[in-house]
Each structure stands twice: as C-alpha cells, then as structure tokens.
N, C-alpha and C positions, 0 to 999 in steps of 0.2 A: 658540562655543556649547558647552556642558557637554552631557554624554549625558542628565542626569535632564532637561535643558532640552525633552530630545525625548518624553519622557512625561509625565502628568499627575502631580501630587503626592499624588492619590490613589491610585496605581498599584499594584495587588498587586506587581507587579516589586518593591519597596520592600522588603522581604519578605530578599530577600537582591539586594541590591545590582548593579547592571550594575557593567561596569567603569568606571574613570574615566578622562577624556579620554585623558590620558597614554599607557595601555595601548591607545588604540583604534587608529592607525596605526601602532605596533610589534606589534601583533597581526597586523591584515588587510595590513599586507605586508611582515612578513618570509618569506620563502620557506619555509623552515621551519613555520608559525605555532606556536614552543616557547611564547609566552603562552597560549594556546587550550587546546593538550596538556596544559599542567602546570594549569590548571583542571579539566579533566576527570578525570586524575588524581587530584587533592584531591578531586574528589567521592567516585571509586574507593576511596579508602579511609577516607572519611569514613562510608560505609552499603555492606551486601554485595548492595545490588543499587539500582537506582532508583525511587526511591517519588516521592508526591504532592508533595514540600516542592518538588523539583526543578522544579513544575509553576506557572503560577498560576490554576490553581480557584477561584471563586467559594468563600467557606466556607463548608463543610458540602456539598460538593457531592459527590457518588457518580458519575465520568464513568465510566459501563459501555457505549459509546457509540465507541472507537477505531472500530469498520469501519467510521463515514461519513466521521468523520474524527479523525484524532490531536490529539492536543497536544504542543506542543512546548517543551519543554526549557531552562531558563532560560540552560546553556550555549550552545544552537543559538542564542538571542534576542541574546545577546551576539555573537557570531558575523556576524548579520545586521547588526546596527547600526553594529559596526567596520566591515563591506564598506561599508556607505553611508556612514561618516564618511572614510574612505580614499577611497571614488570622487567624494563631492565634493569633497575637496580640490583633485584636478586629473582632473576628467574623462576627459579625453581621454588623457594620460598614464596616470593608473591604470588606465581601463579595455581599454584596446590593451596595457596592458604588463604589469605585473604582476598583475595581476588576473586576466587571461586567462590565464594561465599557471597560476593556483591555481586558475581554474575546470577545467583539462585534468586537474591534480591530484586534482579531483573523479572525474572517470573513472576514474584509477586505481585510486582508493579503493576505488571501485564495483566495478569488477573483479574486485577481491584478496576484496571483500566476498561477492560471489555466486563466485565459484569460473570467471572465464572469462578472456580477455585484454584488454587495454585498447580494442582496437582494434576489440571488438565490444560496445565499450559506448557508448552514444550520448546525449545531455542532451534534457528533453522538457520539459514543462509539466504532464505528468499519464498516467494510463494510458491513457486516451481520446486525448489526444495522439497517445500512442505507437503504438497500433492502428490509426487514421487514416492514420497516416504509413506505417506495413507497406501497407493495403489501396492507396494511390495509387499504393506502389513498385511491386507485382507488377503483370506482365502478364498479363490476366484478360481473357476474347473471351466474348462472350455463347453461352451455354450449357455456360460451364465453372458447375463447381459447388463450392460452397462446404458444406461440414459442421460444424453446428454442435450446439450442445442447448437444450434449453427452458429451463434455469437459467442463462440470460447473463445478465451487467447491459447495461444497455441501451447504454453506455456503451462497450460493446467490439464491440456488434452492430450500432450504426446503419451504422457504415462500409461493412460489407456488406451491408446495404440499401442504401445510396448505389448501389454496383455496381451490384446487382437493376435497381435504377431507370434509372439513367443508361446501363448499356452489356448492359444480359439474362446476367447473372448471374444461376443458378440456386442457392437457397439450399432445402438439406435438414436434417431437423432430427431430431436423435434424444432421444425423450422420456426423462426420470429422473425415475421416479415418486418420491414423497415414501418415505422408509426402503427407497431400493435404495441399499445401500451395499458389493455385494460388486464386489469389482474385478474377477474374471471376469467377471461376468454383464454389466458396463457396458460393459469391452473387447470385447466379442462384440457387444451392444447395436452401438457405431461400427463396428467390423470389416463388418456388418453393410451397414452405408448406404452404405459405398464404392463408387465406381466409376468407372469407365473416366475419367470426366472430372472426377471431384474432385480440386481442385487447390490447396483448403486444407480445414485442421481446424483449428478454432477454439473453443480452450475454456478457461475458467476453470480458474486451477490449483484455485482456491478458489473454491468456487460465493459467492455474495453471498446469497443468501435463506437458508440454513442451516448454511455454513458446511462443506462436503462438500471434503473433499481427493479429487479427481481421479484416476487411476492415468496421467498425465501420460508414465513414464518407459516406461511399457509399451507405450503408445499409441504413442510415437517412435521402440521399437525395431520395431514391430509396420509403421509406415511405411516401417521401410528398404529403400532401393530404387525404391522407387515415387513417382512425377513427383506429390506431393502434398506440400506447405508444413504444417508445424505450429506453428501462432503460438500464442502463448499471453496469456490476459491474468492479469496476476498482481496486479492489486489489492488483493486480499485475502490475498495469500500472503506479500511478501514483508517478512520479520521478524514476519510470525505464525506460520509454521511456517521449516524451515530450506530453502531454497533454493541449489541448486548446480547453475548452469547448467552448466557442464562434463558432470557428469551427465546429467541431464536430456533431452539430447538433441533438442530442439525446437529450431527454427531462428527462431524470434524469443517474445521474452517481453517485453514492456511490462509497466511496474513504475512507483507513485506514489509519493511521496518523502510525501506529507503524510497517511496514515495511519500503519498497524502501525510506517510508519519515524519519524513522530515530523517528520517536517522541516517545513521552511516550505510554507505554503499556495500551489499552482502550481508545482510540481515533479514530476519524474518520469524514469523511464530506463528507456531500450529499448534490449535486446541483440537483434540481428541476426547469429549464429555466420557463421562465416565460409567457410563449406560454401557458407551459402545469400546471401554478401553482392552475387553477380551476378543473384540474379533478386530479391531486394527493393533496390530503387534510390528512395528516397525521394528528393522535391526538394528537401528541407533538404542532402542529405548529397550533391548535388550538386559539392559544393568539396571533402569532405573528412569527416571525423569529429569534428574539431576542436571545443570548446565553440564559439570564434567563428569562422564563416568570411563570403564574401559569401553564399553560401548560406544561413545562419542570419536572419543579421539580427543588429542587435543584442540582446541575452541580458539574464536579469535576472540580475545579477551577484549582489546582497546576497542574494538566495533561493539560489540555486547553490552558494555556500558558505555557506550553512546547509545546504544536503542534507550538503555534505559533512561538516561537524559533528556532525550527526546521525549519520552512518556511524561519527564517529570516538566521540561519546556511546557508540553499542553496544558499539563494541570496545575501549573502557576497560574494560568485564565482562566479568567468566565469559560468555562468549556460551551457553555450553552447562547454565550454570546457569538464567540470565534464558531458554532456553526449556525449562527444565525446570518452573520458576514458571510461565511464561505457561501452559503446557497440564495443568498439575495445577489452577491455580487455575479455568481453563475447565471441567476435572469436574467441578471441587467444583462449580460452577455446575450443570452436570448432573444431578449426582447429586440436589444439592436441587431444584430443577425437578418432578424426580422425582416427589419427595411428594408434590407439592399434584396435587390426582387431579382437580380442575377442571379441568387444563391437559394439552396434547396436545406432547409435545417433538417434534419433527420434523429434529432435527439426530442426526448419528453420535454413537450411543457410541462410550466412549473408545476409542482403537486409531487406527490407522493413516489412517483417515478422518477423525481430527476434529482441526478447525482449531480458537482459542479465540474460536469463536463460537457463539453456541446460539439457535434458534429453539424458540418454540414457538406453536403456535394456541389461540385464547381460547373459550370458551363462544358461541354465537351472540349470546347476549345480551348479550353486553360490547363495546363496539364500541372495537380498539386503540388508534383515537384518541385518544379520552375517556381511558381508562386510562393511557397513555402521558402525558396532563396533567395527572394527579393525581401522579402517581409524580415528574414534575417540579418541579410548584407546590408538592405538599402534602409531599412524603418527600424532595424534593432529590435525585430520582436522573435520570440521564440513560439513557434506552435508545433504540433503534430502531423506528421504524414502520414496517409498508409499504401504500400501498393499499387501503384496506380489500378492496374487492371481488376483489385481485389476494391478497391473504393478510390474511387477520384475527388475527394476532401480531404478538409482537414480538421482535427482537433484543437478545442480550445479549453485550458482545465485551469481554471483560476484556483487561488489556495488564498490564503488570511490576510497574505503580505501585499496582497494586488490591489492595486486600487482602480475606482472610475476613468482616472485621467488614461491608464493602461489601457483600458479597454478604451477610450473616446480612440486613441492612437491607432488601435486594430481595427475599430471601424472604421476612420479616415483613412485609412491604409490599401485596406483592401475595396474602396469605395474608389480610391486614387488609379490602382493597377488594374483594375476589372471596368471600369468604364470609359 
C-alpha cells in the first residue's frame, strides 16, 4: 500500500507531498531518524520562521483559535504516518523494539526541551491526563486542603473535586478578579489562604479564560520548606510562552502536546521533579518511567512520535525568535482590540503577564455565540467561545503561522458586525 493510498485524493496534504513509501520505514526506524531531521531542516531554511503553507487550513481560513487546540504540521503528519507504516509491518517486533526505544527518545527530547532531566519526564494523553494522575499519586486524608483559583479550566480541577467527593478533601479558592495582574498583590492574594493543612497549590501557569501568566516561580520559592505540593497545569503555557522547568521550581507540571506544541491530537507530558518523585506515585509509573512499561499498557506509538517531531519542528527555529513573533503578534492583537470602544479587553497588557492570548467581553446585546458564527461562516475566521452566561467574549490565541493581515481581517470583522 502507498502512503497517498491512506488519504483521500482530495486531501489538502496534496499541497506538498507526504513522503513516499520508500522513506517511510527508513525514517520511523532508524535510530537516528536523519530522514525526518533533514526534512525539518529543508523547511528551516526554506522560510525564517513557520507559517500557514506548513499547515493544511481550509483556504481562506484565519485559525486565531491555537488555545483549544493546534494544528499540526505537515512534518509531524509525516512522522505519524511512517510510525503506523513501520508498526504495521511487524507489530509486535516494531512495537516492543524499536519503536519503544524512539518513544523513550521522546522523553529525552522533552527534557532537553523544557530545561529538566529525562527521568522526570513522563508520556501522558493530555494535560487533564497528567493532573489526574499527580492527584491519584499523592497521599491526601480528608481534611487536607487543596488551594486553588477561580480561573482553572475545568480540566485540571475535576481531579480535585474527585478527592472532595470521594475521600473529604477540603478545596480553597482564591479569587482573581478580571484586570488583577500585579504579581505582588496575587502572591500575597495565595500566601494568604495557606494553612496548616494545605497540601497542594494548584494553578494555571496560563490561566485559559484570558490568558494571565501566573507569578508560578515566586509562588515555589515562597513554598520552600513547607509540606505543601505545587502542581502546575501548563496547558496553555507550554510553547506559548517560554518554559523552564529547572527554574520554575514546581514539583509537577502537566503539559498537552496538541495545542501551543502543535502535536498530534491525545498527547501530552507531565514532569514530576525529583524532590517530589516519593510523594506523587502515580499507578501508571508503577514499573517505572519508561514510555512502555506493564504499568502503562500499551501506548500510542504513531502519536508519541509525532509529539516528538513536533518538539524537533520547534527546534529546527530560532526558538527565541518564533517567541518573539508569537508575543509581538499577540499585542498587535491587543493593541487593535483596543480601538473598537464597543469591546471590553480583559487580558494583560503587554509585559510579563501576557500570554498570546487575548479575551475580550461583548456588548450585552451580542450574544458571543451568534457572533463567534458569523466570523466563522461569513469572514472564515476561527476564535474562541465561552459559555455565555460563564463569559460573554471571545478568545483570540495567535501562534507562529499568523500573520498581521489575519489579524487586520478580525479587526475589520468584527468592526463590520458590531457597528
């Protein structure tokens, strides 16, 4: 069977080419993978950073829409498709042997990528995954207390409702009003609810409703010492702003491979430092840390190394250019936002608090649904919704591939339906 055999012949992929048969199990198992590298490369200096072409978008489509979820990369699709053409070959051989081996290579990557050691890096399915699996490991008695804030996605906070319910885990919650963005006042805000029996902090590096960077490293030095856990859910942070666990000083961070990172859909990775690797004892990690152990189960191979692709896509770039782009092109979003005096911004100005993503709230009269389907249907743009009655705006999360004229679009856009 041919690779186009496994797509439709109407396929955007067509666009620029998968690879052909040939390349697909000299790629996904040589140890090395030099076909993959020297792809990524060619791209590297075929354009100074990655844009749309690299993507397949609908045409004419405006995806301002990365925080729910990414797109992914016609490299990483390549990537995935060799792992499933090598793992059917011989099942059981590729998947026990080599395979596994380039999925632990993933970890590595990981590692070297966020700034920690291999061995506190761990393979997941998602950031929710990852948090799940922090709150089963810890030993948690009813009337310990957990600290969290009102801007969680729900995603990183059921697990500690699970507790609540199931074992009288007491959960506190420290409110962040809309435009509190000074990091003292937030640190003091949690400094604040601590006590005697708090025995985690759980917070967003990146809040999800507006896109609020955290003072995260302040908070972990502000904990040392004291019998309290700080987990982090980093869904929204990691590769939308720069992440360095090493730094950072939190004793776990769960991280989705299929946003800001671009990877395949069902992916994800949680660091557990190694301070705190005797009191979070997950039951996956029961055998080990290994991609595959009896503990795991069997893995999805062909997605696992596409995260890693994805990790190696960013770091074929200027890393420090592509987030010099991302968070300038997120002002400019800002900045224009600005203008239209119908609209209420509710994200940080630019500075050390903003992530590249921007809320704002709508007139009463508009309801963000509705508007949110015009801008789709009628303008081809893709944004964010939430709930109405939980927030009446919408989200806008630019990534690498976007460009100004994108965004002139969303301003004339919504300049057009709102006045």
């Amino acid at each position: 069977m041919s690779s186009r055999s496994l797509l439709s012949r109407r396929s955007l992929l067509s666009r620029r080419p998968l690879l052909p048969r040939r390349d697909f199990l000299s790629l996904a198992c040589a140890s090395g993978a030099a076909p993959f590298t020297a792809r990524i490369d060619q791209l590297a200096q075929a354009a100074r950073r990655p844009s749309a072409a690299d993507f397949l978008f609908e045409p004419g489509l405006a995806y301002l829409n990365t925080g729910a979820l990414g797109p992914t990369p016609r490299p990483v699709l390549d990537r995935i498709l060799s792992a499933c053409q090598a793992l059917e070959s011989n099942p059981s051989d590729q998947g026990y042997g080599p395979l596994a081996q380039q999925m632990d290579a993933v970890r590595s990557s990981a590692a070297s990528f966020f700034h920690c050691q291999p061995d506190e890096i761990v393979l997941t399915d998602s950031t929710t995954n990852g948090m799940n699996a922090v709150a089963l490991g810890v030993d948690l008695n009813a009337g310990d207390r957990v600290l969290t804030s009102n801007q969680e996605h729900m995603g990183g906070r059921m697990c500690w409702n699970h507790l609540a319910r199931k074992h009288g885990v007491l959960i506190d919650e420290v409110a962040l009003p809309p435009l509190l963005f000074d990091a003292d006042q937030i640190v003091t805000r949690f400094l604040a609810k601590l006590t005697p029996r708090t025995r985690i902090l759980s917070l967003s590096h990146v809040t999800s409703p507006t896109g609020h960077v955290l003072p995260i490293a302040r908070l972990a030095a502000a904990l040392h010492g004291m019998n309290c856990l700080l987990v982090v859910d980093g869904a929204q942070s990691a590769e939308a702003i720069p992440v360095d666990l090493g730094a950072l000083g939190c004793h776990a961070y769960a991280m989705s491979g299929h946003k800001w990172l671009m990877g395949p859909k069902g992916t994800g990775l949680l660091f557990i430092s190694r301070g705190a690797a005797n009191r979070i004892e997950p039951a996956f990690l029961e055998n080990g840390r290994s991609a595959y152990t009896d503990a795991t189960g069997v893995r999805d191979i062909p997605a696992i190394l596409g995260l890693g692709a994805a990790l190696q896509y960013f770091m074929s770039w200027d890393k420090s250019a592509v987030e010099r782009r991302v968070i300038s092109l997120r002002n400019l979003v800002y900045e224009r936002l600005k203008t239209l005096t119908m609209l209420k911004v509710i994200s940080p100005p630019p500075g050390e608090a903003a992530a590249p993503m921007v809320t704002f709230l709508l007139p009463d009269r508009v309801a963000n649904e509705a508007l949110q389907a015009k801008l789709r249907v009628k303008h081809r743009i893709a944004v964010k919704t939430f709930p109405r009655k939980q927030l009446n705006g919408l989200r806008i999360s630019t990534h690498v591939f976007n460009t100004e004229d994108e965004v002139a679009r969303l301003i004339a856009a919504l300049r057009q339906e709102l006045t």
